[in-house]
Each structure stands twice: as C-alpha cells, then as structure tokens.
One Martini backbone bead per residue (centre of mass of N, CA, C, O) as a GRO file, in nm:
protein
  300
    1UNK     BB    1   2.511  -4.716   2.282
    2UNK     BB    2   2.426  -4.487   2.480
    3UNK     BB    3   2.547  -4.290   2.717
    4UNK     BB    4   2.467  -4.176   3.029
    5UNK     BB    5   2.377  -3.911   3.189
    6UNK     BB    6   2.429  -3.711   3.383
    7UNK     BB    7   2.314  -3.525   3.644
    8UNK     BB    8   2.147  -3.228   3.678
    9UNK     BB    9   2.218  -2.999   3.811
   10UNK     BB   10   2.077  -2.818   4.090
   11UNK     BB   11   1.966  -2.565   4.281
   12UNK     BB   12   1.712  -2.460   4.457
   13UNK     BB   13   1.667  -2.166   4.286
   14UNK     BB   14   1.635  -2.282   4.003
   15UNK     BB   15   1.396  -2.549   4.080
   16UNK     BB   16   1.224  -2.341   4.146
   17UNK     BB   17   1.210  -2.172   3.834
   18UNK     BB   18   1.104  -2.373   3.669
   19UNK     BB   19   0.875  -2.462   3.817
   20UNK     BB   20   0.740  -2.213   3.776
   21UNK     BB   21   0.708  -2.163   3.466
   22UNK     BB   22   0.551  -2.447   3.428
   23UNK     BB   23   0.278  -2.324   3.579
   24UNK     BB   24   0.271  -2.101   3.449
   25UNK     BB   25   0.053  -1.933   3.184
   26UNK     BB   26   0.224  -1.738   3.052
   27UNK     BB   27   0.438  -1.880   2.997
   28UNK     BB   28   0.593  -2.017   2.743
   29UNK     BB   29   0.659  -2.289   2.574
   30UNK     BB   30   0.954  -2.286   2.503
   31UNK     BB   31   1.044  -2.231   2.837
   32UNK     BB   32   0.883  -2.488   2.930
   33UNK     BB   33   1.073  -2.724   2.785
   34UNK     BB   34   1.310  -2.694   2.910
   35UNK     BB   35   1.231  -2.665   3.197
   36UNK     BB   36   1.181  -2.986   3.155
   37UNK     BB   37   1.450  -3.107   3.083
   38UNK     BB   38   1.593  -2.980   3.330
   39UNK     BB   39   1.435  -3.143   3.545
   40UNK     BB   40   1.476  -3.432   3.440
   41UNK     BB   41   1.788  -3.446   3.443
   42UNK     BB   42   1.799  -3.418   3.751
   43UNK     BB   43   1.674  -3.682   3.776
   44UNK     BB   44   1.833  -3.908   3.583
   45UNK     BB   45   1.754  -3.904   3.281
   46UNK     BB   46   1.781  -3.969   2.972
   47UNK     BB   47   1.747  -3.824   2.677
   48UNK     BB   48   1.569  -4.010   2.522
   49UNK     BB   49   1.328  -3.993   2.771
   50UNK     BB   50   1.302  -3.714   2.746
   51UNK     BB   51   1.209  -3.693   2.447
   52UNK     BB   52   0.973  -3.889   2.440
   53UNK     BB   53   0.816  -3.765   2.659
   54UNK     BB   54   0.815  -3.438   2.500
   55UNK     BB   55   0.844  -3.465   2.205
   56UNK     BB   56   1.124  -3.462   2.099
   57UNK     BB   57   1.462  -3.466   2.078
   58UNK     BB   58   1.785  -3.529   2.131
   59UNK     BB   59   1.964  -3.271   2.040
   60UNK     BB   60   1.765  -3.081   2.254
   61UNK     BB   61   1.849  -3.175   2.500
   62UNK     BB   62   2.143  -3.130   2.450
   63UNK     BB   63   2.125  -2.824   2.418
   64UNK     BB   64   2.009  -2.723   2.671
   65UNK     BB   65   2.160  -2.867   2.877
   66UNK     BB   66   2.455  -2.735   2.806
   67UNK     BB   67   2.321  -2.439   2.835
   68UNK     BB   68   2.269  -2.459   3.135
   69UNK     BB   69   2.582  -2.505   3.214
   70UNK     BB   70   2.687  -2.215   3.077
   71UNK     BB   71   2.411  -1.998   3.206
   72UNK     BB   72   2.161  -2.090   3.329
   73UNK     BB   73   1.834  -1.993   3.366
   74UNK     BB   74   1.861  -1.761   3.185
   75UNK     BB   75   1.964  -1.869   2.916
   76UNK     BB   76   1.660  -2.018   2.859
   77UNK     BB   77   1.515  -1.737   2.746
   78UNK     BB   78   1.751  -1.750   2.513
   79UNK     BB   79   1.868  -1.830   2.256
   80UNK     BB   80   2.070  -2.024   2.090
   81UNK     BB   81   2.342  -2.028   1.931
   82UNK     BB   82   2.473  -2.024   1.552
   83UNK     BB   83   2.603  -2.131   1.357
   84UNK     BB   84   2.826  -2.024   1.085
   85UNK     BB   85   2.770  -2.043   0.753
   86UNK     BB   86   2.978  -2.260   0.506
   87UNK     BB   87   2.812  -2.102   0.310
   88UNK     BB   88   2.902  -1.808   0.213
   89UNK     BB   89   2.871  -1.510   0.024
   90UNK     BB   90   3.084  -1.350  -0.105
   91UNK     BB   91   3.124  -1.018  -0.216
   92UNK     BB   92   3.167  -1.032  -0.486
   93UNK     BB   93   2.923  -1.185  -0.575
   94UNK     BB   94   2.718  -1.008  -0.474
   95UNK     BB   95   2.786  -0.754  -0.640
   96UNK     BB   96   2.740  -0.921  -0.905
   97UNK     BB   97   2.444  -0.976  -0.882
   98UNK     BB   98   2.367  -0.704  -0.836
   99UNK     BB   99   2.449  -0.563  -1.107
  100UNK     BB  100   2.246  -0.763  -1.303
  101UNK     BB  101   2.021  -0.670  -1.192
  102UNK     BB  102   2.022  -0.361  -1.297
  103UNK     BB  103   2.254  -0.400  -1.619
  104UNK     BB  104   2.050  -0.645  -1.690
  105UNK     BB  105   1.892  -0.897  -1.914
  106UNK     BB  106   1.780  -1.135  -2.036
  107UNK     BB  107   1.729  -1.278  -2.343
  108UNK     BB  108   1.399  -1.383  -2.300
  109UNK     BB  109   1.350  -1.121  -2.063
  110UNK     BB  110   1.302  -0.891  -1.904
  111UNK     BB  111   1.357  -1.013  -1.601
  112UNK     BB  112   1.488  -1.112  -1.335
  113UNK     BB  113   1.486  -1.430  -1.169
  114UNK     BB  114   1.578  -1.625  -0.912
  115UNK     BB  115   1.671  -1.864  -1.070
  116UNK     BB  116   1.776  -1.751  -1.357
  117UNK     BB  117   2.017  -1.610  -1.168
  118UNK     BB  118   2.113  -1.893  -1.048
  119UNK     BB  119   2.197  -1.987  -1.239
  120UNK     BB  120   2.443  -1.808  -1.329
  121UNK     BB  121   2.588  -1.811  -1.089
  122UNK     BB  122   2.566  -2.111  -0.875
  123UNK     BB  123   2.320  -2.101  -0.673
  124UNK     BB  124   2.042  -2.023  -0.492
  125UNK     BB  125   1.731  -1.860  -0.462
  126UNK     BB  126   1.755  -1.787  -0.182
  127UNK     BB  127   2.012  -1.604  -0.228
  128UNK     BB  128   1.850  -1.414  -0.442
  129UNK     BB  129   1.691  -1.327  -0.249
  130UNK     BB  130   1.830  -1.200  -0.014
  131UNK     BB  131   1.973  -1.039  -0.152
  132UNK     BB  132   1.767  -0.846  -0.244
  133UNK     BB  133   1.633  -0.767   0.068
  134UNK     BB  134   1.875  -0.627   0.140
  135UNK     BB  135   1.881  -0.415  -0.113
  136UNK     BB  136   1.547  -0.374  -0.215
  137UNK     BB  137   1.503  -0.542  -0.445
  138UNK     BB  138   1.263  -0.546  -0.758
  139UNK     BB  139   1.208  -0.684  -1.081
  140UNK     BB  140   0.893  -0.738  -1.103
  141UNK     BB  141   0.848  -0.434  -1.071
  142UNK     BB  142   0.671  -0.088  -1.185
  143UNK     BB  143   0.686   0.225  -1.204
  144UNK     BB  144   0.496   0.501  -1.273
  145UNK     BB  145   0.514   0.802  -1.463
  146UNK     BB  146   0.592   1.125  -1.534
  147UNK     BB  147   0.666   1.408  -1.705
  148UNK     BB  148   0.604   1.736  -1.758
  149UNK     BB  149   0.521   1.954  -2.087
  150UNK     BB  150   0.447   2.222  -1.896
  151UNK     BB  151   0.539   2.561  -1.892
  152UNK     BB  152   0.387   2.591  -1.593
  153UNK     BB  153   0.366   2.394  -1.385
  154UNK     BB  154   0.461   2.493  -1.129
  155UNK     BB  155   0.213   2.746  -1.145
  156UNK     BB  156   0.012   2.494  -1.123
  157UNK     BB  157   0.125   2.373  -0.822
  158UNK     BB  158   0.131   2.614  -0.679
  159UNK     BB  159  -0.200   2.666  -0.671
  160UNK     BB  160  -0.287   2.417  -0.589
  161UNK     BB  161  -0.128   2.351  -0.302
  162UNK     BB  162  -0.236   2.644  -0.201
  163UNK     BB  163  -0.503   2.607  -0.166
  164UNK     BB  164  -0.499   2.321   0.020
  165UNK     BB  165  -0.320   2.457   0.227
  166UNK     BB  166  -0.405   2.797   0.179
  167UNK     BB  167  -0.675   2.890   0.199
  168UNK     BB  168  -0.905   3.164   0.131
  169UNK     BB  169  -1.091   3.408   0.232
  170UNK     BB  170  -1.404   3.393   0.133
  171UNK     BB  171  -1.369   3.085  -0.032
  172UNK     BB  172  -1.422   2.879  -0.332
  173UNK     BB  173  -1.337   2.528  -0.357
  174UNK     BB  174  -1.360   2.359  -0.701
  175UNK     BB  175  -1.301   2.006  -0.850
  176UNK     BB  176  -1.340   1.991  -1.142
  177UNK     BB  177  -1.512   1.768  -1.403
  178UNK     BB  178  -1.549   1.461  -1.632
  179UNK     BB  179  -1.767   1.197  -1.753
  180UNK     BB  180  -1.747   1.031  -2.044
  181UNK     BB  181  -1.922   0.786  -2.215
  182UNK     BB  182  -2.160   0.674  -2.063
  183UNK     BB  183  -2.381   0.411  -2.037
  184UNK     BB  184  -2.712   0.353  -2.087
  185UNK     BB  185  -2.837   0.095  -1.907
  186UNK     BB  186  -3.061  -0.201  -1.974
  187UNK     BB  187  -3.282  -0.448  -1.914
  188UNK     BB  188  -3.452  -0.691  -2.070
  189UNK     BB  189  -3.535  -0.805  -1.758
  190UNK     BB  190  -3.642  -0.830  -1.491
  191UNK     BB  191  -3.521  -0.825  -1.140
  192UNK     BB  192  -3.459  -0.980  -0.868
  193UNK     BB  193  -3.424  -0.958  -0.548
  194UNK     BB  194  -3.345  -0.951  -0.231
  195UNK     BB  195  -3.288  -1.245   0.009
  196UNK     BB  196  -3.297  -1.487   0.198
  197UNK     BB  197  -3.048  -1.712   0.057
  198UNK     BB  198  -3.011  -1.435  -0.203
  199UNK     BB  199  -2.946  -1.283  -0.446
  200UNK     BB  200  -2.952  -1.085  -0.688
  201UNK     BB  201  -3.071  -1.009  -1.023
  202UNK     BB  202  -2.984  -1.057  -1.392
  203UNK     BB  203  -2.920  -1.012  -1.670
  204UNK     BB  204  -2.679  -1.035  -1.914
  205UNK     BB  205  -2.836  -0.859  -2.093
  206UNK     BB  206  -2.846  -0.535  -2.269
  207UNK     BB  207  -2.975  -0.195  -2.347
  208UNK     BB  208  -2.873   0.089  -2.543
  209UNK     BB  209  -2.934   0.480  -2.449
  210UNK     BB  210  -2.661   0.566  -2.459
  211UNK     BB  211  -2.514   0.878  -2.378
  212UNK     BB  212  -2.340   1.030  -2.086
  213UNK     BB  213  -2.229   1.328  -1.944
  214UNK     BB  214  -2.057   1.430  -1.652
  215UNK     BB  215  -2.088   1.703  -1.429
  216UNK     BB  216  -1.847   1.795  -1.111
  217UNK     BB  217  -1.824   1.922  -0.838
  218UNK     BB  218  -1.581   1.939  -0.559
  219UNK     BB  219  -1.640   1.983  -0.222
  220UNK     BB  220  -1.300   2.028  -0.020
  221UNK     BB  221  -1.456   2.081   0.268
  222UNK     BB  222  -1.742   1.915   0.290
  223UNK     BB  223  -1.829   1.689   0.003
  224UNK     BB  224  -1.978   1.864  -0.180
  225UNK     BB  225  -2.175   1.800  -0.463
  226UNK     BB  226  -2.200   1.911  -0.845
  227UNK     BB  227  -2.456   1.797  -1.096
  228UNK     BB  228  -2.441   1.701  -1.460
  229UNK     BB  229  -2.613   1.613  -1.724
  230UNK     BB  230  -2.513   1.520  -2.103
  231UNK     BB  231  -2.507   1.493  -2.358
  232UNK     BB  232  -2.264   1.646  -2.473
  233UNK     BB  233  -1.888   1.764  -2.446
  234UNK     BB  234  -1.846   2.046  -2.457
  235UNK     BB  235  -1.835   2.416  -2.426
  236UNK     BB  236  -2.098   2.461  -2.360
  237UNK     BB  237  -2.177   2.250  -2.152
  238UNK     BB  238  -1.948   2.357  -1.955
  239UNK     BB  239  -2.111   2.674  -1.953
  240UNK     BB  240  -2.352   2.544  -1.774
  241UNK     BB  241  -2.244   2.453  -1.554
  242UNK     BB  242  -2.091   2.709  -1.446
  243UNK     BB  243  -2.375   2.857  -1.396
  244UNK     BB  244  -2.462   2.600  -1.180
  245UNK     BB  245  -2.241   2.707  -1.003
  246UNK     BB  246  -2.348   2.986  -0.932
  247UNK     BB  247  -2.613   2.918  -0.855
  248UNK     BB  248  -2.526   2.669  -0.587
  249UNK     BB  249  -2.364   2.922  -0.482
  250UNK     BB  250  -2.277   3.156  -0.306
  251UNK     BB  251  -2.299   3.500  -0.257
  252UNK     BB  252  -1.983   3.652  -0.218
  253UNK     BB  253  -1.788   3.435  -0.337
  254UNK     BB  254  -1.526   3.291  -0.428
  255UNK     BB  255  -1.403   3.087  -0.706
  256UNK     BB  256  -1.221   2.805  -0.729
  257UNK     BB  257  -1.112   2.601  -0.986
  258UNK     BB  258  -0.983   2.272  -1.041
  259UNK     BB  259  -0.851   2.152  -1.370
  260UNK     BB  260  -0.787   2.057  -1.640
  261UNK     BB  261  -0.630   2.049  -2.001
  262UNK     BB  262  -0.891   2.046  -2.151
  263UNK     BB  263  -1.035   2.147  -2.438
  264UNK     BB  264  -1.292   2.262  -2.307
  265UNK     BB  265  -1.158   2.442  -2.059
  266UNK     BB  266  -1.007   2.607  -2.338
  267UNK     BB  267  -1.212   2.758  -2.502
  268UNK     BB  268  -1.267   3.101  -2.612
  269UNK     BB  269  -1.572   3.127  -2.580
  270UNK     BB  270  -1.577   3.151  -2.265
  271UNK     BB  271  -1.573   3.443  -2.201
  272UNK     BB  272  -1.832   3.589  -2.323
  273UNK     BB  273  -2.022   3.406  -2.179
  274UNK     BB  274  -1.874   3.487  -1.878
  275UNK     BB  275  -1.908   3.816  -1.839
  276UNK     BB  276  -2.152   3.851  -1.635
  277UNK     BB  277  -1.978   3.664  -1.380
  278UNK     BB  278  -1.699   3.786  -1.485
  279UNK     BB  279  -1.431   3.939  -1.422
  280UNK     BB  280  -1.147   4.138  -1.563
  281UNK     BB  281  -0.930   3.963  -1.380
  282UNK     BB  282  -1.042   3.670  -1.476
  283UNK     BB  283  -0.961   3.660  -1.798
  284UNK     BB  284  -0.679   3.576  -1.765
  285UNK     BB  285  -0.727   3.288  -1.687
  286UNK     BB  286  -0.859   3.189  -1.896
  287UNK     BB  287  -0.694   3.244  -2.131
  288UNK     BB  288  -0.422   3.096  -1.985
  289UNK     BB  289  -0.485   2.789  -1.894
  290UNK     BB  290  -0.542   2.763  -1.605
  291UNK     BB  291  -0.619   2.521  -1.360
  292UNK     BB  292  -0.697   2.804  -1.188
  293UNK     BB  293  -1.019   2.914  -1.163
  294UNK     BB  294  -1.119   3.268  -1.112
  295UNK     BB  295  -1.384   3.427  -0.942
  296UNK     BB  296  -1.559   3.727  -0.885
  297UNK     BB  297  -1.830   3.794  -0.693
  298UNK     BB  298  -2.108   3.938  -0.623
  299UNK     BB  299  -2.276   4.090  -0.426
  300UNK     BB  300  -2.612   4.053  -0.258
   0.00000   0.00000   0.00000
C-alpha cells in the first residue's frame, strides 16, 4: 500500500487564490483541475482519493502536489517541465537522413518516403517527419516551372508588367485570347428543373452540334469582356475580332492588347488588313510578335 501524504500547506492568500480560479468560468478547465488538486491536498486527501474523485491518475496528483510546493500558486499557470528524451537523435545521423532526402532516392520508387527512409536508417517514421518539418523538406511535392526560351521575353515581361503597374493615360488595356474546340452539346431528352427536395436532371447522353471557339478581351479596369464565337480559328477569325474590338471601345483612346505568341496572333496577312484602323507607328509591334499590341485610334 501507498503511504499516505501529508497535508498540502496553504497560506490563507494562496486558498483564497485557487478558490477563485474554481469559481470563475472564464478560468481554462486544466488550471482548475489542478486549483482543485492542490485544493483537495491541503485538506488531508490520500492521492488515490483525490485522483478517483477528479477523474484523473495518480501521478499527476503527484506531479501537481510537488509543483505547486516549488512554484507555488503561480507555478499552476504553466506547463510543468518535460524530462529530456533519451533517445535523441545524433547531429551526424540527423545530417545524413537530410542529405539522404535531397540527394538520393529509393530504388523502386520516385521519392523518399517516411517510413522507407525510416527503415533504411533504423530510426521511426516520427523521427523522419520531425527532421523533414524541422528542415522544410517535402519529398512528396513537386512544383512545376517553366523557363522562357524566347529571346524577348524580358522586353515583352516588361510591357506586360508596366501595363499593369503604370497603365498610361487615355489608354485601354485589353487581355485578348480564346478557347478552342468548344463542343456545342445537347441533350438527346429534355431535363427535369429544380424543385424543393429534387436537384435538377439531365440525360447521361449527348448529341454533338459541332465545336466553336471564343474570342474575348478582358477589360483589366472594370471587368468587362468582349466575346464572339467562331465556327474556325485562324488569322481571319482573328481579324474580325479584333475590328469587334475596334467597334466595342471608345473612339480616341489607345488600345493595348495583351496576348500570347500564338500563331494565329502572328500571322503577317494581320497588318495589311488592319491598315485602316492601325497607325504606321503600331505595325511594327505588329511585324514584331511582340505581347503588348498597341494601337493609336483616331479622334472622334
């Protein structure tokens, strides 16, 4: 059998301390756990009582007592200190599980995983989340890039970017692009609408109306778009938009376009064509494939 402990000291400033703790409802739940530990204590309970009564163990009565007789009431607020794990993992092993993760990689698969790096090193799966959160590391992801092998990009990142950042005065600036092979779908049976208790219906099978493809400016000001559909892609399509364009916006304001190096955006029949609305000074952005297509409009 346990020997019974003696009675926890209390000064009357200390038991006025706890009970209020007890009281109050704002007090967290784990410091009055304790307040009622050391409360229980000072009146003469064994620990065993005390843990039965709260619902709690016995050592952590014992951890409770013996902190509050080294901190005393304040002690009850924080966390009591954790012994130091003795299985700590070496610098040096630590060090080679990194380099491990960077610059090696299993023989049956892509990439490290915590447990197969756990087996060869003979260590715990824990152990390699630790050290992976600790450093950073992440061998399931992978982020995808890009790098540009157009000898201008600088020069059209630079137009793009001063758009958006300094756009100029009496200028309009428009995102242009377009989607491809729409597929104009219809449904072999009409659907049912939506009521209360019923989502809508639709058949699983489809009827095939042919494709068609989107042109549309994004204005990056206000958010309004300009769109048309077309049965074909080419440089003509192209052309029709753009004078849709031409027609949509206001009269005496530049244009710039922001578009991507598409072939269609590039073919050179676009200048001769566009001789009517486009300045001698906009044609060699034009000839050029630059992004930024600029256009100087004629006054109303």
């Amino acid at each position: 059998m346990w020997q019974s402990a003696d009675a926890l000291p209390l000064t009357l400033e200390q038991k006025n301390q706890l009970e209020n703790w007890v009281r109050a409802p704002s007090t967290p739940q784990k410091i009055v756990l304790r307040a009622r530990i050391c409360l229980l204590a000072h009146q003469g309970l064994p620990n065993r009582r005390i843990a039965q009564n709260l619902k709690t163990s016995r050592p952590t009565v014992i951890l409770w007592r013996n902190h509050f007789l080294k901190t005393g009431v304040a002690g009850l607020e924080h966390e009591s200190p954790r012994k130091t794990s003795s299985q700590r993992t070496e610098k040096a092993q630590i060090k080679a599980i990194v380099d491990a993760t960077l610059h090696t990689t299993p023989a049956d698969a892509t990439h490290w995983s915590c447990r197969t790096l756990a087996e060869r090193f003979g260590v715990s799966h824990m152990t390699i989340a630790r050290i992976w959160d600790s450093h950073g590391l992440q061998p399931h992801r992978v982020r995808n890039f890009k790098l540009s092998r157009d000898k201008q990009f600088v020069e059209k990142l630079t137009d793009v970017v001063g758009l958006y950042l300094n756009p100029p005065d009496k200028a309009l600036v428009l995102c242009v692009d377009e989607k491809s092979q729409i597929q104009a779908l219809d449904r072999t049976q009409p659907g049912l609408p939506m009521k209360k208790g019923r989502c809508g219906t639709m058949t699983h099978d489809y009827l095939r109306h042919g494709t068609t493809t989107l042109f549309a400016a994004l204005n990056t000001l206000d958010g309004t778009v300009i769109g048309s559909c077309f049965d074909r892609h080419r440089h003509e399509e192209f052309l029709k938009f753009l004078r849709q364009v031409d027609r949509d916006t206001p009269i005496g304001m530049d244009l710039h376009l922001i578009v991507d190096n598409y072939a269609t955006h590039k073919h050179p029949m676009r200048i001769p064509t566009l001789s009517d609305t486009v300045s001698n000074s906009c044609r060699t952005a034009f000839q050029s494939c630059r992004t930024v297509i600029g256009a100087k409009r004629r006054a109303g």
